[in-house]
C-alpha positions as CSV (number, residue, x, y, z in Angstrom):
1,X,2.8,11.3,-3.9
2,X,0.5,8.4,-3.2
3,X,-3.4,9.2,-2.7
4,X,-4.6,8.2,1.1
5,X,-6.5,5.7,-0.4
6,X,-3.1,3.8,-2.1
7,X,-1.4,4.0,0.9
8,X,-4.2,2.6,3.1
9,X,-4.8,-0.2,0.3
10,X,-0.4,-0.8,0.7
11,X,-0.4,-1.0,4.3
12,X,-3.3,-3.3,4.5
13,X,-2.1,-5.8,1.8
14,X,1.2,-5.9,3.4
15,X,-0.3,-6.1,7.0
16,X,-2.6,-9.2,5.2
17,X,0.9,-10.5,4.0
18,X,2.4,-10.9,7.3
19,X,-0.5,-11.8,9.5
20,X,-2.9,-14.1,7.1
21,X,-3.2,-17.5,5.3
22,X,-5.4,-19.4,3.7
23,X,-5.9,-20.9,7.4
24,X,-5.9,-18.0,8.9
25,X,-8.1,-15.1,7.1
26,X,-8.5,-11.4,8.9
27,X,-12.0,-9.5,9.0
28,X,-11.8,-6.1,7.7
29,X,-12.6,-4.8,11.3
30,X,-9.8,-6.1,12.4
31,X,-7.4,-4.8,9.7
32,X,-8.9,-1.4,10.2
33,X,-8.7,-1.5,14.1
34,X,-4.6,-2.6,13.6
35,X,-4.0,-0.2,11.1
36,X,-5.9,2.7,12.4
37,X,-8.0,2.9,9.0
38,X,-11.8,3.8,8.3
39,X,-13.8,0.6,8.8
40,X,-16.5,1.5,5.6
41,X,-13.7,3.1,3.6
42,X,-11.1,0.4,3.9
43,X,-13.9,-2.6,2.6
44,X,-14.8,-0.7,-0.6
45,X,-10.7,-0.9,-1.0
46,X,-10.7,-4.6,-0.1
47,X,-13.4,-5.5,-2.4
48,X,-11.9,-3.7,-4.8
49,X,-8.2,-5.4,-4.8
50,X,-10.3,-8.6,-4.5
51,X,-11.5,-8.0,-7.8
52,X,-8.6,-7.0,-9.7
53,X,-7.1,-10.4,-7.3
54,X,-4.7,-8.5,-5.6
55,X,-6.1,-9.9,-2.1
56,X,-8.5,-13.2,-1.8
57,X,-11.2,-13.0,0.4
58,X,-13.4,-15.9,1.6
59,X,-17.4,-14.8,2.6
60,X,-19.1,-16.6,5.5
61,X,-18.7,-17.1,9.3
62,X,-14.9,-18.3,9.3
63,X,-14.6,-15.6,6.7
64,X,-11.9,-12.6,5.9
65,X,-9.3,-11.6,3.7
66,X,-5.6,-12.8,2.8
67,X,-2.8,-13.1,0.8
68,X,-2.7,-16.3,-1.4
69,X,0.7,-17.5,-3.0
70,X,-0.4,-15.8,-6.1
71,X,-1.6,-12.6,-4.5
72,X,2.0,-12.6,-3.0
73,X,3.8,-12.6,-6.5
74,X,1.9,-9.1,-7.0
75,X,3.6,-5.9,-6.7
76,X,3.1,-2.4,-4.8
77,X,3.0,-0.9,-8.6
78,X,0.4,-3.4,-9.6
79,X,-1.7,-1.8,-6.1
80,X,-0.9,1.7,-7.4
81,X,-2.5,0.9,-11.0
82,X,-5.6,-0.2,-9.6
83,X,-5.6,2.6,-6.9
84,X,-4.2,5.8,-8.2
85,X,-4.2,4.9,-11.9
86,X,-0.8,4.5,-13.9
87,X,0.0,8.0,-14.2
88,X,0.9,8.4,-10.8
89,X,4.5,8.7,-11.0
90,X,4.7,11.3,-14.5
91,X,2.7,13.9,-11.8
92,X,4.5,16.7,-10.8
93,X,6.0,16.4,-7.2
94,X,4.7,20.4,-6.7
95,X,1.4,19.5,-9.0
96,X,2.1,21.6,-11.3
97,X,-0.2,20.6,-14.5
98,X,2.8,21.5,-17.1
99,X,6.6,20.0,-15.5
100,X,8.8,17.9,-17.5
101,X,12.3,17.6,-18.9
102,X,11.2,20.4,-21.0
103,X,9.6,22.5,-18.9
104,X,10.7,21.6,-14.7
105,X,9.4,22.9,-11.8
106,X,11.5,23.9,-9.1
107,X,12.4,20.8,-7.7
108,X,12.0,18.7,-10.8
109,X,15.4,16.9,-11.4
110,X,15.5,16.6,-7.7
111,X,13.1,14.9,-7.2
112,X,13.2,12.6,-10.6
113,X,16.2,10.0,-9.1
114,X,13.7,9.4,-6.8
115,X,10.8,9.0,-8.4
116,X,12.6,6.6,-10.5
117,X,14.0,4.7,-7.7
118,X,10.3,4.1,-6.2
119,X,9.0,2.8,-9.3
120,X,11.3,0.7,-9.9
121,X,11.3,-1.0,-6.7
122,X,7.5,-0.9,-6.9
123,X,7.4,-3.0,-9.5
124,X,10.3,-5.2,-9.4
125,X,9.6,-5.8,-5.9
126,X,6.9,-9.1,-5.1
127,X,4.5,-8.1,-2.3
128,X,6.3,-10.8,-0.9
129,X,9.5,-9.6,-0.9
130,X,8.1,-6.8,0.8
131,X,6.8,-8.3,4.2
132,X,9.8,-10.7,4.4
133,X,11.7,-7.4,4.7
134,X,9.7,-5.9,7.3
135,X,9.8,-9.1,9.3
136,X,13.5,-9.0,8.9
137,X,13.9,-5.4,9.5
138,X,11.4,-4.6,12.1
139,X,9.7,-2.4,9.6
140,X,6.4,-0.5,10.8
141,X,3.1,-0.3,8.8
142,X,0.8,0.7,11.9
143,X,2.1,3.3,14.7
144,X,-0.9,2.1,16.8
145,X,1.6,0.4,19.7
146,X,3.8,3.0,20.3
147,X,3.5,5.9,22.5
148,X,3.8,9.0,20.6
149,X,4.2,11.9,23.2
150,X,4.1,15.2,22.4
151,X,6.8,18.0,22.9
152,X,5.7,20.6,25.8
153,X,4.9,23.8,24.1
């Protein structure tokens, strides 16, 4: 549902939320090493949630990004916006150009509680209230630490 782009700009504004501070600011190296996320790819992102102030960045050698207190009162739906565009969620889950009420796809009123559900926590939800959550809940944004094996064929 979400472009890669949104969902590397999520992850890394959440990973910025639990691991930065105004004392503490993270190169985007690092943030791409941790999250497993193109280097040149994820600093056009940065730069551009830095301009619509969703992150604050800081140039120089002691230099990086993080989250301010204001940046922290954002939401994931304010990251969408400036991402994927506001449209995002009146797409069609199968991309089908012409679905609605009117006129569903196969899994249209499936899929529509859910829909709802997401945006709504997107944008009630403070960026904020998301990383206390997965600091409280063990909640993973990166599965760079684990050991995936894979099944014999």
């Amino acid at each position: 549902m979400l472009s890669n782009a949104c969902q590397y700009a999520i992850r890394s504004i959440l990973y910025l939320g639990m691991c930065s501070d105004k004392d503490h600011k993270i190169g985007v190296k690092t943030i791409s090493e941790e999250l497993e996320v193109p280097q040149p790819f994820l600093a056009k992102l940065l730069q551009r949630l830095n301009k619509n102030k969703l992150v604050t960045s800081v140039k120089g050698p002691h230099g990086g990004f993080y989250l301010s207190e204001t940046n922290k009162k954002q939401t994931v739906w304010d990251i969408v916006q400036v991402i994927d565009g506001y449209d995002k969620f009146n797409q069609c889950f199968l991309g089908l150009s012409k679905c609605g009420d009117d006129n569903p796809c196969p899994v249209h009123f499936t899929v529509a509680a859910f829909k709802q559900k997401i945006l709504k926590d997107f944008e009630e939800k403070t960026l904020a209230e998301f990383v206390d959550e997965i600091k409280l809940k063990g909640r993973y944004i990166s599965l760079k630490a684990f050991d995936i094996l894979e099944e014999p064929t």
